[in-house]
Each structure stands twice: as C-alpha cells, then as structure tokens.
TIMITOR-989308 format. One record per residue: x, y, z of N, C-alpha, C in turn; residue in one letter. Coordinates in pm, whole numbers, padded with zeros to 5 digits, always signed. Each point is the difference from the previous one (the first is absolute). Example, Ala and Ser with C-alpha at 12.3 -4.5 7.8 and 13.67 -1.06 7.14 Angstrom:
BEGIN
+01319-00569+00780-00089+00119+00000+00090+00120+00000A;-00035+00105-00072+00082+00119+00006-00077+00109+00073S;
REM end
This chain:
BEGIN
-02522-02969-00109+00094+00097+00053+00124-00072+00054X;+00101+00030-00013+00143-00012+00063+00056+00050+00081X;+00066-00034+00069+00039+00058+00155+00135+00087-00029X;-00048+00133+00028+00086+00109+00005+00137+00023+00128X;+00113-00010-00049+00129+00012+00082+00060+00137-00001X;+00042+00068+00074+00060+00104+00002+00143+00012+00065X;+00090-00023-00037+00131-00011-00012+00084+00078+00059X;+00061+00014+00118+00100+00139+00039+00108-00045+00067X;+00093+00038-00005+00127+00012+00153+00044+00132+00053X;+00052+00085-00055+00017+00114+00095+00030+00106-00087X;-00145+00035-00060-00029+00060-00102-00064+00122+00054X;+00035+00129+00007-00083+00151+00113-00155-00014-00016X;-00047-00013-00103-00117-00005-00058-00081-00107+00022X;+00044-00117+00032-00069-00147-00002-00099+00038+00068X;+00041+00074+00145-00160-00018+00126-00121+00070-00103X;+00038+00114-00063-00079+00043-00031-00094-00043-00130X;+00072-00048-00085-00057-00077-00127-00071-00136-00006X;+00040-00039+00140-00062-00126+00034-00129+00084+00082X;-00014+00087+00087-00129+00003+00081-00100+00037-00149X;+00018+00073-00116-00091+00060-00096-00045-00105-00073X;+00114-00132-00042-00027-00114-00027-00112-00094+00078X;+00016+00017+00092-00065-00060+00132-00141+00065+00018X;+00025+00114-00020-00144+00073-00019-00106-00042-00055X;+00017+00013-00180-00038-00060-00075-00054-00142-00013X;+00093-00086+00023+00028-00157-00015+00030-00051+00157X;-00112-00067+00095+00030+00021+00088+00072-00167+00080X;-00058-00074-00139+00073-00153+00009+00143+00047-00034X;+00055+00051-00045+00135+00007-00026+00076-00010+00104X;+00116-00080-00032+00139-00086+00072+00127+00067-00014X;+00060+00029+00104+00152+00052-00024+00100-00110+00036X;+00092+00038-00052+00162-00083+00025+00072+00084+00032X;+00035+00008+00109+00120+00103+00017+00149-00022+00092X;+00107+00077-00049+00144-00061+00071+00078-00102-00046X;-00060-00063-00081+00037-00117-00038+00132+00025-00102X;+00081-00041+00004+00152+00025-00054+00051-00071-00116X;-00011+00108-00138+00013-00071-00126-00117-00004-00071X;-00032+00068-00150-00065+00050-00062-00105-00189-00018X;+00095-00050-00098-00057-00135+00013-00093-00093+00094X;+00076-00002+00113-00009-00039+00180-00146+00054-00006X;-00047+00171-00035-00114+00029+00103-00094-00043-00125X;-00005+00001-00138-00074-00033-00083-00035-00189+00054X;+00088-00003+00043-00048-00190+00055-00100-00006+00064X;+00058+00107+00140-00073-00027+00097-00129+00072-00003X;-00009+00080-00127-00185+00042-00002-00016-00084-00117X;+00021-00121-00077-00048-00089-00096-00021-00109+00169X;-00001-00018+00077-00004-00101+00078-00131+00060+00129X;+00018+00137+00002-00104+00057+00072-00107-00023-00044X;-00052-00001-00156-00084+00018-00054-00071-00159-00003X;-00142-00004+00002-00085-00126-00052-00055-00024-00148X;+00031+00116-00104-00081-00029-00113+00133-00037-00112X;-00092-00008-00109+00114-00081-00110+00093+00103-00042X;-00044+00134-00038+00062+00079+00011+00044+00161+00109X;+00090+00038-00018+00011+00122+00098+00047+00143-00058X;-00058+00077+00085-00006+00150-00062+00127+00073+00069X;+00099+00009-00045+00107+00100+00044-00015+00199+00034X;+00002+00013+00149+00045+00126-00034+00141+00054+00048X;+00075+00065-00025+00127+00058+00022-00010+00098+00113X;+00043+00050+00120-00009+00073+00077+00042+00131-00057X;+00022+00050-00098-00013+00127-00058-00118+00043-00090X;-00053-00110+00010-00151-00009-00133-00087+00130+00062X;-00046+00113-00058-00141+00017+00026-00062-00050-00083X;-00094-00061-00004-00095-00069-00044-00104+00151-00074X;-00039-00033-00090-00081+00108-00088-00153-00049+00073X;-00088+00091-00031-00133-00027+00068-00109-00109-00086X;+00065+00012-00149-00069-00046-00099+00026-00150+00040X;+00138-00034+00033+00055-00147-00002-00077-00080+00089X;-00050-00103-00040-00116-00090+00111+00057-00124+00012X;+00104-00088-00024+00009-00129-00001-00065-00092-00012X;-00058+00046-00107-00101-00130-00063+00008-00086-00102X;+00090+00041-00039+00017-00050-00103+00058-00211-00015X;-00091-00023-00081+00008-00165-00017+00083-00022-00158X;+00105-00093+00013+00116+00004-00084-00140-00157-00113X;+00023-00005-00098-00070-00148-00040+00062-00090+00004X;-00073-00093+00058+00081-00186+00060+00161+00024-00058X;+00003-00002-00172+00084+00011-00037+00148+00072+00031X;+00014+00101+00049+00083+00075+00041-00002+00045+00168X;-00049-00069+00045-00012-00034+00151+00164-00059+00047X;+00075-00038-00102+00155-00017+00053+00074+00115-00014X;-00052+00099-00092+00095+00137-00034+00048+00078+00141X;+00058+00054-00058+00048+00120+00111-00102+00146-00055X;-00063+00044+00071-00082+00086-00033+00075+00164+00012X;-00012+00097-00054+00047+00159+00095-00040+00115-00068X;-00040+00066+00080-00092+00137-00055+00106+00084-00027X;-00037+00088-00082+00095+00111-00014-00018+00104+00135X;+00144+00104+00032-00018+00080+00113+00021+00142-00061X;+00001+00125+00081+00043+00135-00050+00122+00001+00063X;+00125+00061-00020+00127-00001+00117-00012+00147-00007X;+00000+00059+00099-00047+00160+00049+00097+00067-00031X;+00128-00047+00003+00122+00101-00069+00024+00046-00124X;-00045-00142-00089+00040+00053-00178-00131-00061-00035X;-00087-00025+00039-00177-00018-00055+00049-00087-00130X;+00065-00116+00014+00000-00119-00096-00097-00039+00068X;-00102-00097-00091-00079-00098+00022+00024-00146-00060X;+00014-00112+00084+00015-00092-00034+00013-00122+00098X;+00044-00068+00049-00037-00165+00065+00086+00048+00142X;+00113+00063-00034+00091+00038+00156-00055+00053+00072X;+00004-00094+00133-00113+00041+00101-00158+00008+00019X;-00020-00075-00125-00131-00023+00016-00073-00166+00045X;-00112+00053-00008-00085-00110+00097-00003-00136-00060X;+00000-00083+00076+00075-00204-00072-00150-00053+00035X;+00005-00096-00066-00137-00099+00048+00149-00143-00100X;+00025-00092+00158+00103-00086-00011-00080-00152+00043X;+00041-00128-00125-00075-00119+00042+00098-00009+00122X;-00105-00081+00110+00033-00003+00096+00143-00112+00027X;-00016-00127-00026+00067-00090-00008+00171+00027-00038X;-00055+00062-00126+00167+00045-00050+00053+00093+00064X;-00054+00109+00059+00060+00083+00105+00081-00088+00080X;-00076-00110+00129+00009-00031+00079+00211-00111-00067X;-00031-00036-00130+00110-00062-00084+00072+00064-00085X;+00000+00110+00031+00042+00081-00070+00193-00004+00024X;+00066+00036-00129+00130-00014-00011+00096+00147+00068X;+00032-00032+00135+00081+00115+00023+00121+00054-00006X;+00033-00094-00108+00147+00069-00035+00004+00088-00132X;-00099+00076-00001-00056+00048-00149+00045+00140+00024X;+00018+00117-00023+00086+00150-00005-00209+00066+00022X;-00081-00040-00046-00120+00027-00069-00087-00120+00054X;-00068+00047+00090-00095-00107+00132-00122-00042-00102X;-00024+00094-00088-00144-00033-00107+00052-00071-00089X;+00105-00018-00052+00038-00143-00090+00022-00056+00065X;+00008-00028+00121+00053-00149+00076-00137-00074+00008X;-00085+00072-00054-00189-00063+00076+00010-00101-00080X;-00017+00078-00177-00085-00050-00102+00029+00013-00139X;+00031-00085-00073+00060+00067-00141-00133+00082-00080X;-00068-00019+00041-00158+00036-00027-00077+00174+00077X;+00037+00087-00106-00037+00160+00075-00075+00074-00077X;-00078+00041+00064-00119+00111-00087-00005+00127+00062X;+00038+00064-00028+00023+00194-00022-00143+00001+00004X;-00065+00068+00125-00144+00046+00001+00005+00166-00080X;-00093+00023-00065-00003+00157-00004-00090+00087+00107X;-00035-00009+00083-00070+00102+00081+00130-00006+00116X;-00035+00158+00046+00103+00094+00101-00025-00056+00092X;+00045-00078+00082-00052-00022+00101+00033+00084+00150X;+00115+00081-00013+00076+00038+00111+00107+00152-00024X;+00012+00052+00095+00128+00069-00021+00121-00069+00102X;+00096-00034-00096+00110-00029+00092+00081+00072+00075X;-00027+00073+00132+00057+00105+00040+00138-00032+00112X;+00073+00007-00067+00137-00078+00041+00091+00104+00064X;-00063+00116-00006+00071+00126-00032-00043+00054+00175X;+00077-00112+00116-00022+00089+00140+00079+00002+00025X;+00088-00004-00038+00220+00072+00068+00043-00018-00076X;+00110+00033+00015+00169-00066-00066+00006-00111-00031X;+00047-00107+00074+00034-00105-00023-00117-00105-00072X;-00139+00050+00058-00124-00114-00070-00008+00007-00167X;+00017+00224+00011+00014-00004-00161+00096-00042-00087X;+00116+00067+00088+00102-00108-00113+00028-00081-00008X;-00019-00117+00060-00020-00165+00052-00102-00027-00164X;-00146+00035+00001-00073-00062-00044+00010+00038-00157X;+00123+00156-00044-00010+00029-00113+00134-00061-00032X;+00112-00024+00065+00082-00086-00025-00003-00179-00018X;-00107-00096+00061-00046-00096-00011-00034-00032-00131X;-00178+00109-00044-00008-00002-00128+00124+00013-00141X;+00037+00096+00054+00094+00004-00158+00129-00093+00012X;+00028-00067+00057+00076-00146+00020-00046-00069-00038X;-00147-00039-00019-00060-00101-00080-00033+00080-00131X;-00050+00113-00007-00034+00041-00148+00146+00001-00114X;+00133+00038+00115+00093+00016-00087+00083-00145-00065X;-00002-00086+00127+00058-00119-00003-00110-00131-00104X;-00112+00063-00020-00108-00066-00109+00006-00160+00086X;+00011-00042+00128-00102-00094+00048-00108-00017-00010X;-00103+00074-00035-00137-00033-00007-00057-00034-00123X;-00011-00139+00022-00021-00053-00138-00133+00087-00097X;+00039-00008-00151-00104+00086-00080+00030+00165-00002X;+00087-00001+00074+00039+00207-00021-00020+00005-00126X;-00028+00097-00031+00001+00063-00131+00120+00151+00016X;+00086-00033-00105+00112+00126+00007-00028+00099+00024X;-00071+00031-00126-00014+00142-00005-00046+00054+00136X;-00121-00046+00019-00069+00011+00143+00055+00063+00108X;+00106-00123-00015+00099-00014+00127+00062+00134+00006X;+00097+00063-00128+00073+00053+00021-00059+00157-00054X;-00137-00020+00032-00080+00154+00012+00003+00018+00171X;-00083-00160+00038-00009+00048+00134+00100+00022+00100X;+00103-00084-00048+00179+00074+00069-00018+00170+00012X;-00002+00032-00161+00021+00140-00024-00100+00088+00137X;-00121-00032-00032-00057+00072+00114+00018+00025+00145X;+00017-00149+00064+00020-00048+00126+00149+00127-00007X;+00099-00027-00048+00114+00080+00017+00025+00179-00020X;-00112+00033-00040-00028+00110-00047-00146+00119+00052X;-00073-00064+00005-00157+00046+00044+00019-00010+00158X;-00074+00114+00019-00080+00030+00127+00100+00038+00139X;+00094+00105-00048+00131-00008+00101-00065+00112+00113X;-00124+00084-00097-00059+00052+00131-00108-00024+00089X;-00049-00111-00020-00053-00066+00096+00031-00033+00094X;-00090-00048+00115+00044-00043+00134+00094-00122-00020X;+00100+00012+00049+00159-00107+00016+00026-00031-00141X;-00056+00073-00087+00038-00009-00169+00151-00002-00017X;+00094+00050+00058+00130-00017-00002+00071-00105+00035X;-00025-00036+00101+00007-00156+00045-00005-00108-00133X;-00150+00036-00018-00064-00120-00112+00128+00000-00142X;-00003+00128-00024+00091-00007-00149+00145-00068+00038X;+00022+00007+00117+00161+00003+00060-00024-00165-00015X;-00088-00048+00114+00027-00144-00020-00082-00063-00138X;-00096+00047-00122+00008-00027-00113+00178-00050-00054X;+00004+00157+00035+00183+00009-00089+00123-00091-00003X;-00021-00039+00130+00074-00131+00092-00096-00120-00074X;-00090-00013-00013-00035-00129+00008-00016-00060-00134X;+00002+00113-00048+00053-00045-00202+00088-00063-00015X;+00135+00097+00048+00123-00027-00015+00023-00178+00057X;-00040+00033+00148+00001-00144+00073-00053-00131-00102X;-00097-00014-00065-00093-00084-00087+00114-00013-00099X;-00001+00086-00079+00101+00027-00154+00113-00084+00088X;+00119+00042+00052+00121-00071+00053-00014-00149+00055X;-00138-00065+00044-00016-00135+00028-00092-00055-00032X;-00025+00058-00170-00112-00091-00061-00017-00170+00011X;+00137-00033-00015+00008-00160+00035+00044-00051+00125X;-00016+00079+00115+00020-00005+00101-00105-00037+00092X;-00045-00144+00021-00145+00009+00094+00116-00013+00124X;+00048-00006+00069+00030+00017+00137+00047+00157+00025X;+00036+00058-00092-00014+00175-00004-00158+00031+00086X;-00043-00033-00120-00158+00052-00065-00058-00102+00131X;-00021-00061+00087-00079-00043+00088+00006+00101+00103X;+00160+00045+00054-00002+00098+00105-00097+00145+00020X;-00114+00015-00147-00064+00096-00019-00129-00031+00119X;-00029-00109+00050-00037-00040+00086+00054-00042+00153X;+00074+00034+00004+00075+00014+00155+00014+00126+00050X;-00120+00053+00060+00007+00128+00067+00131+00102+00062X;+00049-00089+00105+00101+00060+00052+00122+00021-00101X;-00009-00086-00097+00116+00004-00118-00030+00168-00066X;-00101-00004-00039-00094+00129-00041+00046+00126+00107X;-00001-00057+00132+00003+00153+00041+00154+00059+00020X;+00088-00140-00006+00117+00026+00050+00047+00107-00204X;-00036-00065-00101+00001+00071-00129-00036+00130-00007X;-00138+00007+00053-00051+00142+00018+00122+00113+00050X;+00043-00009+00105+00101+00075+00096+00116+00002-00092X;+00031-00094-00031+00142-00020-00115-00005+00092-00131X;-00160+00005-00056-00023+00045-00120+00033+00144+00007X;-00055+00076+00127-00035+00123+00047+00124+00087+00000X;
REM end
C-alpha cells in the first residue's frame, strides 16, 4: 500500500471531501495552504514514506468502488499514474481531475516551470481506466470557472504531451457547450470559452501558459472576463 495525500487550499468543499476520505482511509495525509499547484504536490511527495504516492485533489469525491490498491509492476513504478474522473457539468470522462498514484522521488524533483505539473514528474504516463472519482469543481463562481478555464488552456494550447486532436477538440467542444444547466454550469462554459481562446493565442507561449497556475492571476482574470 502507498500513502494516500489529499491536497487542498481554499477549496469550499475540501473540509468535507477530506473528512469522507478520512472516513474510509483512515491513514490518509493532507497538505493544505500551501501556495502553488507544484509547491503543494512537493510538499505531499515529501510527507509521504513509500516509493510511491496516491494523489487526491480537494474536489475529488472519491467513488466507493475506488480502494487504492492498486500496485503499478517494478517496471512502471517511475510512470505517472491517473484514473479517469466524471466532471458533473458535461459528464466527460477522462484523466481531468482524477486520482494520481505519483513515483515519489520525481514528485519531490519534479520540474516547476512546466504550464502542466504531471509532465514536469515523468516522461513516462499511464491513463488508468477505472472511474475513480467525481471531480466536483462546481462550488461557486470563481472555483468553477478557474478549474474549467485552467483545463482548456492546456487542452487548447496542446501542452500535454501525446494529445490526440481529435480528442482534444471534441472535448473543447463539450467543456464549451454542455451542461449550462447545471449547478455553476455557466461559469464552467464561460471560463471553458476564455480558456480556449487563452491556450489557442499562446500556444508558444510558456510564460503565458504558466500564469494558469498563479491563483490570484486567475482571480484577478475571472472579474476582468465577467
């Protein structure tokens, strides 16, 4: 077994996704406050004692089925591991926001000048297929459109090494389109809509494309976008 991290800063939902986490899994470790997406992924690769570590996101619910058991073989023990998630607004399924099992070491060395904290680990990634989570990102204004504008800055701007086009530019379509009546569903499409555009205009732009990780940069955008 690997030592489970649960990840938050000032996320509405964290207290609560962490006590159900906590429920369950009662060795489980939080990081919290810690400033900079990169920064807190350190400081729970450094919390942790085993070779590898289990990521959760402070928006994760965790599905009941998901057990963290899972053992990667010797071989791929350097990968970057990640489950697929549900996103509650447009019910894509796929790796955003879902659950990581990260070698420990490379976390802790991990490259932070990267737009995309999971390529900075490991050139080495395996797409799990089981659900592990719903990513419920969707508790205000600003968290939703923060986290649907983030994504499509990297889906649009094609940083993440291995995109596949087509893919890509289905799951644009959705993110920008689906689920406007859902809870903060308007939000989500709004900062989708923004965060295409943003990606597309500074595809070759990594000092653009890093600020997708500077919160306050994010919120001062948010207000601007609006």
């Amino acid at each position: 077994m690997y030592d489970i991290i649960f990840i938050s800063y000032n996320e509405p939902a964290a207290d609560t996704n962490w006590s159900a986490l906590k429920d369950r899994f009662p060795y489980a470790m939080r990081v919290h406050g810690v400033k900079g997406i990169h920064n807190a992924h350190i400081a729970a690769a450094k919390m942790s004692v085993t070779p590898m570590v289990w990521i959760v996101d402070a928006d994760a619910i965790v599905l009941d089925d998901f057990n963290f058991d899972y053992i990667p073989p010797r071989a791929e023990r350097d990968s970057v591991h990640v489950w697929h998630s549900k996103n509650p607004i447009n019910d894509l399924v796929y790796g955003y926001g879902g659950v990581k099992l990260f070698p420990r070491l490379a976390t802790i060395n991990m490259d932070t000048s990267t737009p995309d904290m999971t390529t900075g680990i490991s050139d080495k990634f395996r797409l799990m297929p089981q659900v592990s989570n719903i990513t419920a990102f969707n508790t205000d204004e600003f968290s939703t459109w923060r986290s649907a504008f983030r994504e499509c800055v990297k889906l649009s701007s094609q940083i993440i090494d291995r995109q596949d086009s087509e893919e890509t530019i289905s799951r644009l379509d959705v993110w920008t389109t689906e689920g406007y009546e859902r809870p903060f569903g308007k939000f989500a499409i709004l900062g989708a809509t923004a965060g295409r555009q943003y990606g597309l205009d500074n595809q070759k732009n990594i000092e653009a494309l890093i600020k997708i990780n500077d919160f306050d940069w994010l919120k001062e955008k948010f207000y601007y976008e609006r």
